[in-house]
mmCIF entry with sequence, helices, sheets and N, C-alpha, C, O atoms, coordinates in Angstrom:
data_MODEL
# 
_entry.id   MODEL 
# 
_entity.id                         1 
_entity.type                       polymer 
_entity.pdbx_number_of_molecules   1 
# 
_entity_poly.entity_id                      1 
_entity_poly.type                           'polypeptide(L)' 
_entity_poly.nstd_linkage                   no 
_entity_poly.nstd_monomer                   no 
_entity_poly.pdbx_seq_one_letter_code       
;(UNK)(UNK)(UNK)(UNK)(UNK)(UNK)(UNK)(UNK)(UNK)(UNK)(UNK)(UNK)(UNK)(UNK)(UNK)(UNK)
(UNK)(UNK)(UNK)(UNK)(UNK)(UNK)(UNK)(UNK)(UNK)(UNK)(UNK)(UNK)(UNK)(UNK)(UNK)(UNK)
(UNK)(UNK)(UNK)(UNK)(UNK)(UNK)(UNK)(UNK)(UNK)(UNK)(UNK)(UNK)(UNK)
;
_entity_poly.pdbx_seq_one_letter_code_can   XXXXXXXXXXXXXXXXXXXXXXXXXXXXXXXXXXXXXXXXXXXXX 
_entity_poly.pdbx_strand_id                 A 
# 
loop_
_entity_poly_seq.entity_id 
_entity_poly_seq.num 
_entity_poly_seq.mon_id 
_entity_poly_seq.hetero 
1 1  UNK n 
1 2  UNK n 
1 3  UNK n 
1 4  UNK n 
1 5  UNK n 
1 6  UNK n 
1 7  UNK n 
1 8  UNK n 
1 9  UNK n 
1 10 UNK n 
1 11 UNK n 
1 12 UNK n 
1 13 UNK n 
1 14 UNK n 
1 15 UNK n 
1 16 UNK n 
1 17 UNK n 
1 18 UNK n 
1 19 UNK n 
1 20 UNK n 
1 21 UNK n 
1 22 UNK n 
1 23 UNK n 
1 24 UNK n 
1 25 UNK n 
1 26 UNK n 
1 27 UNK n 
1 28 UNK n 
1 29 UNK n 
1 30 UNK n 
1 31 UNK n 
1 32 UNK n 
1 33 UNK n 
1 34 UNK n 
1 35 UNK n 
1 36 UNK n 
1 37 UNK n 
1 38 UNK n 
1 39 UNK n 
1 40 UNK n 
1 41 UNK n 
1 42 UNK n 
1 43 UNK n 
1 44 UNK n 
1 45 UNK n 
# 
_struct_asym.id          A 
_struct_asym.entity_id   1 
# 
loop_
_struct_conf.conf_type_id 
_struct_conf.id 
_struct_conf.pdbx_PDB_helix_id 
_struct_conf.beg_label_comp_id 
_struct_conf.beg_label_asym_id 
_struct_conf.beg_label_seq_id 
_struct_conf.pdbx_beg_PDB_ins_code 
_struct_conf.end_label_comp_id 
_struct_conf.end_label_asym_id 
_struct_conf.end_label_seq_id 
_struct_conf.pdbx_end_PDB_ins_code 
_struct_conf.beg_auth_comp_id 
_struct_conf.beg_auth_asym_id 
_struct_conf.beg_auth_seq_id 
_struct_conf.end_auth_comp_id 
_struct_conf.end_auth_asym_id 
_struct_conf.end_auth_seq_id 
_struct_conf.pdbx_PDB_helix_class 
_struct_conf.details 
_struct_conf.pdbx_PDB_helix_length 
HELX_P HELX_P1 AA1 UNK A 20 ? UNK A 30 ? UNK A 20 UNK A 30 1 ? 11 
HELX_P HELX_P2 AA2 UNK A 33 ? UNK A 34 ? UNK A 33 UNK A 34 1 ? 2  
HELX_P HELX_P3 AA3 UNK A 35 ? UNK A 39 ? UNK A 35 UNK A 39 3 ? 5  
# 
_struct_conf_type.id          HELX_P 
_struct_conf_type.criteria    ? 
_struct_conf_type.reference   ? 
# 
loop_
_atom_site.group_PDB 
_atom_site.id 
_atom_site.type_symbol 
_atom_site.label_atom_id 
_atom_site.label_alt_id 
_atom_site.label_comp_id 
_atom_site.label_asym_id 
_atom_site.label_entity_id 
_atom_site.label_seq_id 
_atom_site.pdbx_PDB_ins_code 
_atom_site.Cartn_x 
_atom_site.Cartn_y 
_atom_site.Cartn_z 
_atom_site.occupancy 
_atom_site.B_iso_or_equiv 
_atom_site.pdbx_formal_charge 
_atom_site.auth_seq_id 
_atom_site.auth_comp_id 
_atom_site.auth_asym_id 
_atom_site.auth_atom_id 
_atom_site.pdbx_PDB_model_num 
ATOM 1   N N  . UNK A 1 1  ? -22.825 1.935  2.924  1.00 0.00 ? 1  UNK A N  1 
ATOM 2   C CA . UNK A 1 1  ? -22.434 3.149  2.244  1.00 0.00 ? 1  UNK A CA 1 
ATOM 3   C C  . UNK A 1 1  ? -20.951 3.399  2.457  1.00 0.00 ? 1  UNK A C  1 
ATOM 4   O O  . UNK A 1 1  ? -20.502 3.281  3.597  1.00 0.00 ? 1  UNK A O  1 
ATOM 5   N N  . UNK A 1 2  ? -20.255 3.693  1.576  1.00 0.00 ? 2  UNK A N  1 
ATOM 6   C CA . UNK A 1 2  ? -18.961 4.098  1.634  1.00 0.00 ? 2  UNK A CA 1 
ATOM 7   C C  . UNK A 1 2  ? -18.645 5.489  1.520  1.00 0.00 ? 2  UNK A C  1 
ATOM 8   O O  . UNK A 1 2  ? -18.229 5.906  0.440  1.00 0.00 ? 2  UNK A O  1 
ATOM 9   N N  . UNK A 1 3  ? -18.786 6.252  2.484  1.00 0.00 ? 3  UNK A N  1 
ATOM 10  C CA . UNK A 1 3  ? -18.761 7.759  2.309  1.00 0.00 ? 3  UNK A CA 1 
ATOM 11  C C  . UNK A 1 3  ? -18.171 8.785  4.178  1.00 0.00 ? 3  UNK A C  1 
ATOM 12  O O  . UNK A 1 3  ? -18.330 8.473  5.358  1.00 0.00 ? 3  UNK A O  1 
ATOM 13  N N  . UNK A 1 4  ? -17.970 9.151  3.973  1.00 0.00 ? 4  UNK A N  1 
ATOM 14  C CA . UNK A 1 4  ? -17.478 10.203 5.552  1.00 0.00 ? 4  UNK A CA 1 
ATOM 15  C C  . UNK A 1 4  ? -18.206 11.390 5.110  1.00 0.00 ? 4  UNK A C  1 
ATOM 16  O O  . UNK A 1 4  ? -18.666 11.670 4.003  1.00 0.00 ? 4  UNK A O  1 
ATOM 17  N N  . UNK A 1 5  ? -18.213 12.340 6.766  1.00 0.00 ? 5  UNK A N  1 
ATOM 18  C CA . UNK A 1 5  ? -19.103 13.505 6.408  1.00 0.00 ? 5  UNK A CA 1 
ATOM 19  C C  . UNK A 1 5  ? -18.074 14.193 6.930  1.00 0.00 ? 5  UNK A C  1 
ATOM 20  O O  . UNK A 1 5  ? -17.374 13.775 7.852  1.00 0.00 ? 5  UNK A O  1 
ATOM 21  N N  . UNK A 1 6  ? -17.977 14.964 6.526  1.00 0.00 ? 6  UNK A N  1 
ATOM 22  C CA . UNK A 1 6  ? -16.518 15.989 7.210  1.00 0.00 ? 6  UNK A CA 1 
ATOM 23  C C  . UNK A 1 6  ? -16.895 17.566 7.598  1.00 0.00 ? 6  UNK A C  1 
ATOM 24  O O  . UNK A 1 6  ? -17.029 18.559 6.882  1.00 0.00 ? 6  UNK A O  1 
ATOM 25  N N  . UNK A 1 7  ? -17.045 17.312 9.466  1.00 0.00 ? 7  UNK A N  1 
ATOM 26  C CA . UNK A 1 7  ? -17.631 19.057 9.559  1.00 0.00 ? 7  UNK A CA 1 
ATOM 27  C C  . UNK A 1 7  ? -16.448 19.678 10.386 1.00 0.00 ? 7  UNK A C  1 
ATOM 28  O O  . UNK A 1 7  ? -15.732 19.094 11.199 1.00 0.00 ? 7  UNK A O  1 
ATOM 29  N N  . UNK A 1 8  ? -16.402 21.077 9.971  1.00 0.00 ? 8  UNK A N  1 
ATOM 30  C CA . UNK A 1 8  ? -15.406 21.653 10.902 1.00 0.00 ? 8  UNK A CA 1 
ATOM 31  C C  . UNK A 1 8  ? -16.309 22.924 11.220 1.00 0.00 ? 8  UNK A C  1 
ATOM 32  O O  . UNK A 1 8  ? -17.270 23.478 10.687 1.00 0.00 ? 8  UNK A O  1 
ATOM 33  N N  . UNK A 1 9  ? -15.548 23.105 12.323 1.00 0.00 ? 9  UNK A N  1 
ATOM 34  C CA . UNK A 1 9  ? -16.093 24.346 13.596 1.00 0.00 ? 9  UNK A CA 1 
ATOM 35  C C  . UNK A 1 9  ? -14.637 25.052 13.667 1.00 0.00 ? 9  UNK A C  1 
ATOM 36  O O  . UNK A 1 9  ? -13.586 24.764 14.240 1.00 0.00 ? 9  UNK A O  1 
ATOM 37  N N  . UNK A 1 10 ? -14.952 25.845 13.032 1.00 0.00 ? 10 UNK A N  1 
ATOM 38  C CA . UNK A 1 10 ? -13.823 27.343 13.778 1.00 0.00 ? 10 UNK A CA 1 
ATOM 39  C C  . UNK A 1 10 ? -14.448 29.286 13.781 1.00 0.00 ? 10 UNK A C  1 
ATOM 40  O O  . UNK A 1 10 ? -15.558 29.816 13.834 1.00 0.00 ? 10 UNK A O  1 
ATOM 41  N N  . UNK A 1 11 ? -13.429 29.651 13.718 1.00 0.00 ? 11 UNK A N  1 
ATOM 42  C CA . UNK A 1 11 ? -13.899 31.443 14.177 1.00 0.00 ? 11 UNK A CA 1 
ATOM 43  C C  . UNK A 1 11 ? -13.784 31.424 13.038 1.00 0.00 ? 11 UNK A C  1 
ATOM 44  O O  . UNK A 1 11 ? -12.794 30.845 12.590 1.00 0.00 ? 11 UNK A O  1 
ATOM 45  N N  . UNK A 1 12 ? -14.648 31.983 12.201 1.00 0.00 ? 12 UNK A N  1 
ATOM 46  C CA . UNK A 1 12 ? -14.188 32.380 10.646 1.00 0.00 ? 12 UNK A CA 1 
ATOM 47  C C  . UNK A 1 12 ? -15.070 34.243 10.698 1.00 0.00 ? 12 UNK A C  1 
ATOM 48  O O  . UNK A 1 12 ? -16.234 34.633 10.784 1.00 0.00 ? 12 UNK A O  1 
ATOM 49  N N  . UNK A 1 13 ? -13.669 34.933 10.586 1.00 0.00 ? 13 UNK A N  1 
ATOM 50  C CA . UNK A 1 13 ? -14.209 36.210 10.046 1.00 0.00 ? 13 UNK A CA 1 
ATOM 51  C C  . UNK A 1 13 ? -15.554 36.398 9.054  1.00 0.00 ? 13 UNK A C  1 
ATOM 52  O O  . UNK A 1 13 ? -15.583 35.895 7.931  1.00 0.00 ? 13 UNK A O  1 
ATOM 53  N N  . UNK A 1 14 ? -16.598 37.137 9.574  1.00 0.00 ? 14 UNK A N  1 
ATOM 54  C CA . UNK A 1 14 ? -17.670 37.356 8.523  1.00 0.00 ? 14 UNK A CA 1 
ATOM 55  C C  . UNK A 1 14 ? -17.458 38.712 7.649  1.00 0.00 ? 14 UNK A C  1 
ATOM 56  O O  . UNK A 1 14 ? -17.988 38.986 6.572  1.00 0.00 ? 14 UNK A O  1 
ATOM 57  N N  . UNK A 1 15 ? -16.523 39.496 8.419  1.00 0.00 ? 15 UNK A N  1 
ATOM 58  C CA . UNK A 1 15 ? -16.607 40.538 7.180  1.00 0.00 ? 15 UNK A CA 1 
ATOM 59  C C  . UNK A 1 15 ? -15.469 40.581 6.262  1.00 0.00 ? 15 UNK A C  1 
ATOM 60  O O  . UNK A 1 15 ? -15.180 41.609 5.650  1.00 0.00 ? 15 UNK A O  1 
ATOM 61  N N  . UNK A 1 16 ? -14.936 39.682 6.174  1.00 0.00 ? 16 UNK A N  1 
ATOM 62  C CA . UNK A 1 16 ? -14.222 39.031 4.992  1.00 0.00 ? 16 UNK A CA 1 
ATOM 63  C C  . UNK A 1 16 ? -14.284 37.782 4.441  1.00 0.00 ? 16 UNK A C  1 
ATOM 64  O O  . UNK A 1 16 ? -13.974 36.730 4.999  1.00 0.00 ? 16 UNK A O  1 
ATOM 65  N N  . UNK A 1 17 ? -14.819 37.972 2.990  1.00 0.00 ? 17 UNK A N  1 
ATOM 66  C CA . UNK A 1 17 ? -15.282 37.192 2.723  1.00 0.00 ? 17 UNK A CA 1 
ATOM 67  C C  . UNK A 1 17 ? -14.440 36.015 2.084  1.00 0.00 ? 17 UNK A C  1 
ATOM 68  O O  . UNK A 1 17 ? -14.569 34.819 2.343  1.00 0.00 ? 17 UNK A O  1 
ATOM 69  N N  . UNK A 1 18 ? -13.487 36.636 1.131  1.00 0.00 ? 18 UNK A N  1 
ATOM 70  C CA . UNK A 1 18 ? -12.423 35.578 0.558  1.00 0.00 ? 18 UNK A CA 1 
ATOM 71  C C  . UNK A 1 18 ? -11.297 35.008 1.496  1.00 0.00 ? 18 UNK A C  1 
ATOM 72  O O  . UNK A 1 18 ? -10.355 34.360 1.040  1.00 0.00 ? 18 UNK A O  1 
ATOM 73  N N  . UNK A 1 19 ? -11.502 35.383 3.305  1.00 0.00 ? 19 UNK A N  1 
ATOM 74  C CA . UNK A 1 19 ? -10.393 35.204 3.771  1.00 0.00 ? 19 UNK A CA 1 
ATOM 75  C C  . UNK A 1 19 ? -11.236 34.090 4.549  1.00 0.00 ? 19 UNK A C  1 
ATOM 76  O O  . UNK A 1 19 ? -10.520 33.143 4.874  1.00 0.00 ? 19 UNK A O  1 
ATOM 77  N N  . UNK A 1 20 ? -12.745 33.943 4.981  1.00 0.00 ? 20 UNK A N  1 
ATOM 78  C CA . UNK A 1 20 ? -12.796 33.031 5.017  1.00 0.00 ? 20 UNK A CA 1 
ATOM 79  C C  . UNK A 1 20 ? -13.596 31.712 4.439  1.00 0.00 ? 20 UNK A C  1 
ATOM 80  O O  . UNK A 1 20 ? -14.243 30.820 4.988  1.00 0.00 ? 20 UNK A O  1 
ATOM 81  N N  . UNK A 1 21 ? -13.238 32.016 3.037  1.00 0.00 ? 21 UNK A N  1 
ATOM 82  C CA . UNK A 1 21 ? -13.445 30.790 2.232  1.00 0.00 ? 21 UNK A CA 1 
ATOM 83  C C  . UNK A 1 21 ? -12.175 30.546 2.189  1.00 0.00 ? 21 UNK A C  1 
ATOM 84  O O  . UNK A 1 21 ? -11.962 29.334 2.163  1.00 0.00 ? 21 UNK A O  1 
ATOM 85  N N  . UNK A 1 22 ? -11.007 31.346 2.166  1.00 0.00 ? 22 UNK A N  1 
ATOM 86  C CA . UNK A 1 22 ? -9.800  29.949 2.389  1.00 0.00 ? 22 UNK A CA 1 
ATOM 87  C C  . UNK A 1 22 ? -9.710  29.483 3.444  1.00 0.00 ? 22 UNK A C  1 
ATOM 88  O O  . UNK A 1 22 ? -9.226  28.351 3.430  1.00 0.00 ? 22 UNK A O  1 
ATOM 89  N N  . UNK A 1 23 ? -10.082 30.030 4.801  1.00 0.00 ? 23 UNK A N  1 
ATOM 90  C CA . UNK A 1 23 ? -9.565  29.301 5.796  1.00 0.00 ? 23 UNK A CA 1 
ATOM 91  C C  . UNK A 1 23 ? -10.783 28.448 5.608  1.00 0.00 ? 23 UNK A C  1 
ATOM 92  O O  . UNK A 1 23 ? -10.199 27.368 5.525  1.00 0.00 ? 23 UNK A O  1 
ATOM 93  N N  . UNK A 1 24 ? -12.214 28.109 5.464  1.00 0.00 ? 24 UNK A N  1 
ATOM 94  C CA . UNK A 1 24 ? -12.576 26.623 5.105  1.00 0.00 ? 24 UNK A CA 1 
ATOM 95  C C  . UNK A 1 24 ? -12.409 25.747 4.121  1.00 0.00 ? 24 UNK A C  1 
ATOM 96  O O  . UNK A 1 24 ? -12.963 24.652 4.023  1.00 0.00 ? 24 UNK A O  1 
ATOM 97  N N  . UNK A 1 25 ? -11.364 26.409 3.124  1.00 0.00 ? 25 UNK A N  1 
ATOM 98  C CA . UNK A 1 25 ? -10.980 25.453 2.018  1.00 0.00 ? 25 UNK A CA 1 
ATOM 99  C C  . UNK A 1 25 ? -9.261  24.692 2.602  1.00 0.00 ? 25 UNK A C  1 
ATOM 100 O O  . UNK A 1 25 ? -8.651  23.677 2.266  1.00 0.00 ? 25 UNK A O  1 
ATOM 101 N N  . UNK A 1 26 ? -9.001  25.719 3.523  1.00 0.00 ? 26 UNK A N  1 
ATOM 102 C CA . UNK A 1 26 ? -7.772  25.380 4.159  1.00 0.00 ? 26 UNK A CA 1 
ATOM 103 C C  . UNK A 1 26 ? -8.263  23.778 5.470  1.00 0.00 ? 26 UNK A C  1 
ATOM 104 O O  . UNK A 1 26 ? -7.470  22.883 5.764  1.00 0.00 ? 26 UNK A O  1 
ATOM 105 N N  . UNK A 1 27 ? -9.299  23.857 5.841  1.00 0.00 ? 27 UNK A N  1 
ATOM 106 C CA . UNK A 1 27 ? -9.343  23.083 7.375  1.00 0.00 ? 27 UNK A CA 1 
ATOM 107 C C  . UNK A 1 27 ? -9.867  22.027 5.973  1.00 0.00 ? 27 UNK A C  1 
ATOM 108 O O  . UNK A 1 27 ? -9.069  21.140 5.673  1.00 0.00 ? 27 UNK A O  1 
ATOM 109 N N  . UNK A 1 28 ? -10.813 22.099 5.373  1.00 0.00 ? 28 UNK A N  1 
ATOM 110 C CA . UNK A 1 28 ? -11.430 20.836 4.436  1.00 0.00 ? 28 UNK A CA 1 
ATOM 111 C C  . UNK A 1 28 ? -10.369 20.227 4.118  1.00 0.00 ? 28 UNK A C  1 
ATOM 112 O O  . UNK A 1 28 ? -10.099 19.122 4.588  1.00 0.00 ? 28 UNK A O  1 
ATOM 113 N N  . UNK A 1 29 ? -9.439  20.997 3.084  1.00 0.00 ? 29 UNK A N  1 
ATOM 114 C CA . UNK A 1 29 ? -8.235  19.927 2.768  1.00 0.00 ? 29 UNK A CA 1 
ATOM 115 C C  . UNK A 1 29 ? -7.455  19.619 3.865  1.00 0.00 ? 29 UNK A C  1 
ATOM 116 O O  . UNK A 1 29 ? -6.659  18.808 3.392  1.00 0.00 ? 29 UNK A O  1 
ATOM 117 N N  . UNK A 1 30 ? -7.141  19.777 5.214  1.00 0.00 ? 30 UNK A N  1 
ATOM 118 C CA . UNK A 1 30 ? -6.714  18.966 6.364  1.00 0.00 ? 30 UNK A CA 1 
ATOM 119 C C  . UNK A 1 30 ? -6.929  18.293 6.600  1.00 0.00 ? 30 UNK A C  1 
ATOM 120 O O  . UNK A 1 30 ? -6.248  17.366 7.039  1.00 0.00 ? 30 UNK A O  1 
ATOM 121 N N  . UNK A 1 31 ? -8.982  18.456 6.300  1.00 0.00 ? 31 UNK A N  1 
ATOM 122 C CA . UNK A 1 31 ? -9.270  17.215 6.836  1.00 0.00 ? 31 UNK A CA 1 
ATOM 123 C C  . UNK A 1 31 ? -9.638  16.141 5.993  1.00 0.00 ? 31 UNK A C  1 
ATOM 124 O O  . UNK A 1 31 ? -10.464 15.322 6.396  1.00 0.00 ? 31 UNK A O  1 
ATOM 125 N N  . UNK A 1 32 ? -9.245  16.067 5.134  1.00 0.00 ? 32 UNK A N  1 
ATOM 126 C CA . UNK A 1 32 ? -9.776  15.023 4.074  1.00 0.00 ? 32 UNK A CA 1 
ATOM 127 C C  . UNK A 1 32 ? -7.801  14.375 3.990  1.00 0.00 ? 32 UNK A C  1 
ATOM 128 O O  . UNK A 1 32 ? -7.324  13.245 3.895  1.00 0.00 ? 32 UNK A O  1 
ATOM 129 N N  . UNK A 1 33 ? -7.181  15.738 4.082  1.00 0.00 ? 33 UNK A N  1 
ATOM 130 C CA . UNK A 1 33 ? -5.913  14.978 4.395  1.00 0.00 ? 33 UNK A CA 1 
ATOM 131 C C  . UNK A 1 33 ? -4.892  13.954 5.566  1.00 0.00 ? 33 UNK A C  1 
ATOM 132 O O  . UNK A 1 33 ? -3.861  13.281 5.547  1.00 0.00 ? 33 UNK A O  1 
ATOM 133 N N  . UNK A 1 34 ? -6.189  14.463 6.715  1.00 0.00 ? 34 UNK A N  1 
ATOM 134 C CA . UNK A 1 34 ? -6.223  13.574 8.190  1.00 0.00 ? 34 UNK A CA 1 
ATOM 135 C C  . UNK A 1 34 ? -6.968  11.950 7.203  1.00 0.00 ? 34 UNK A C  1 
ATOM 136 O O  . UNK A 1 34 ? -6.404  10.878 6.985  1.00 0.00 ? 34 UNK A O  1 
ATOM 137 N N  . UNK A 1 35 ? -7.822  12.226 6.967  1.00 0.00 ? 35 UNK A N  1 
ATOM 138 C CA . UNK A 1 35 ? -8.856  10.820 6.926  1.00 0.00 ? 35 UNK A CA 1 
ATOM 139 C C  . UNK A 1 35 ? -7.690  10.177 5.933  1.00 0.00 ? 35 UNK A C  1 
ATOM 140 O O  . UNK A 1 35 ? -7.151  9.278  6.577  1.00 0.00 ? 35 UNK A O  1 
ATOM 141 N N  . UNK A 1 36 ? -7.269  10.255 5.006  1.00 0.00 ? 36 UNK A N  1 
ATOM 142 C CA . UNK A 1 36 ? -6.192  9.818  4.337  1.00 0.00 ? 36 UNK A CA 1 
ATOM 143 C C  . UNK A 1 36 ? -5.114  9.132  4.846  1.00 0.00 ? 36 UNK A C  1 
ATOM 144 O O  . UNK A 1 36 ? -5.071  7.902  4.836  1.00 0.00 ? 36 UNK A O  1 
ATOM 145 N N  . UNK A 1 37 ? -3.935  10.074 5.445  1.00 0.00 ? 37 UNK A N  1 
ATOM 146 C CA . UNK A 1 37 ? -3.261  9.602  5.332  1.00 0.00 ? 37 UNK A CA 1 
ATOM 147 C C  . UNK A 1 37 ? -3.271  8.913  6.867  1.00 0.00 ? 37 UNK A C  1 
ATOM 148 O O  . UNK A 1 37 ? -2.783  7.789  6.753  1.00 0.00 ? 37 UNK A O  1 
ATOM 149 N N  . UNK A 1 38 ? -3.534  9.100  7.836  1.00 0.00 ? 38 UNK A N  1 
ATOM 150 C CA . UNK A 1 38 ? -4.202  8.493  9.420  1.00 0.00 ? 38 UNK A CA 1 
ATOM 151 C C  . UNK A 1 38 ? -5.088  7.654  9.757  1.00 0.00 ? 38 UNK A C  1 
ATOM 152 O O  . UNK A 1 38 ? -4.988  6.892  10.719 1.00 0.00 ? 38 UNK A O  1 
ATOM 153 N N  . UNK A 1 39 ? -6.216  7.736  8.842  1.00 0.00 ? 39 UNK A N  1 
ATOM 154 C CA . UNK A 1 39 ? -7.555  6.973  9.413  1.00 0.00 ? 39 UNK A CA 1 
ATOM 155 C C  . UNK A 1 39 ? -7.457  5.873  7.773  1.00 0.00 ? 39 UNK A C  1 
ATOM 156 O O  . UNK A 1 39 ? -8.092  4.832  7.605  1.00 0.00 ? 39 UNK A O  1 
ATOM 157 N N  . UNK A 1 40 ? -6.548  6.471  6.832  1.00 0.00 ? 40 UNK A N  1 
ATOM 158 C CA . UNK A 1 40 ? -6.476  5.271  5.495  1.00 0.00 ? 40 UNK A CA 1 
ATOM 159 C C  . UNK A 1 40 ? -7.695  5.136  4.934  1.00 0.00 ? 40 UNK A C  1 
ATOM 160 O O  . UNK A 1 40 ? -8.081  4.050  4.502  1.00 0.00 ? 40 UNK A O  1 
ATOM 161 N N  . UNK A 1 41 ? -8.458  6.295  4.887  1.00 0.00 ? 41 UNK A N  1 
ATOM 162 C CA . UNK A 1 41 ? -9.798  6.309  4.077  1.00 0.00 ? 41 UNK A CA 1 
ATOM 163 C C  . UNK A 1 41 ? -9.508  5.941  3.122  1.00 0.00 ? 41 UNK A C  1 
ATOM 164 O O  . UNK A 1 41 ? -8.280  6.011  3.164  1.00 0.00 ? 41 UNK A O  1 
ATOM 165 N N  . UNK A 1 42 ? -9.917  5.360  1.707  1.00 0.00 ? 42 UNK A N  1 
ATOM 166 C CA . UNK A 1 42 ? -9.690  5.379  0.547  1.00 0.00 ? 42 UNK A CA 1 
ATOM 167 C C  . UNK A 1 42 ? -8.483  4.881  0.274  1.00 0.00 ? 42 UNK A C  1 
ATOM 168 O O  . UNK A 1 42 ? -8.144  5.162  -0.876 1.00 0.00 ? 42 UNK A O  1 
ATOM 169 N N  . UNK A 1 43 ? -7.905  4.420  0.711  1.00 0.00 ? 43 UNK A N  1 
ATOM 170 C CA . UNK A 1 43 ? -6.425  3.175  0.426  1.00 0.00 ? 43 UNK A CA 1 
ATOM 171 C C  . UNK A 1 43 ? -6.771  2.085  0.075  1.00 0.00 ? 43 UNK A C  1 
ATOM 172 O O  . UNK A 1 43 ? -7.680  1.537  0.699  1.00 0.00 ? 43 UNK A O  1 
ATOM 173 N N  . UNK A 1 44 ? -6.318  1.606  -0.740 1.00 0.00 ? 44 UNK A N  1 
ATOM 174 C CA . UNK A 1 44 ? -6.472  -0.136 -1.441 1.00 0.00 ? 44 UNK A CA 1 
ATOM 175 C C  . UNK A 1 44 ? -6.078  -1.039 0.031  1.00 0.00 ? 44 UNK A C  1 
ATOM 176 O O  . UNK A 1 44 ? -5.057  -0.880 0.701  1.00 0.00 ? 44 UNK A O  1 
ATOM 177 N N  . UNK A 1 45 ? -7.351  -2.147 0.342  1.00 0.00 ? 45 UNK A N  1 
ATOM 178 C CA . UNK A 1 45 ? -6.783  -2.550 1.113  1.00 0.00 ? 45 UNK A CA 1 
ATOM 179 C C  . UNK A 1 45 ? -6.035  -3.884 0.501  1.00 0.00 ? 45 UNK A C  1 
ATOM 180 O O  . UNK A 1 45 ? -5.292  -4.557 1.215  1.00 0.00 ? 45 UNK A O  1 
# 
């Protein structure tokens, strides 16, 4: 299978709701931007 699972753990405010769907739309794109450009997920080898 060619696939990663990508989980993150942080404090995310519950009584705001749009503040924290960015901060998990904020850590997701980190981390899909770690596996990229560091770990070379998805690069032509």
């Amino acid at each position: 299978m060619n696939r990663i699972n990508i989980e993150t753990e942080m404090e995310i405010p519950l009584d705001n709701r749009e503040m924290a769907l960015k901060m998990e739309l904020d850590a997701v794109r980190r981390s899909i931007r770690y596996c990229r450009d560091v770990l070379g997920i998805g690069k032509a080898s």
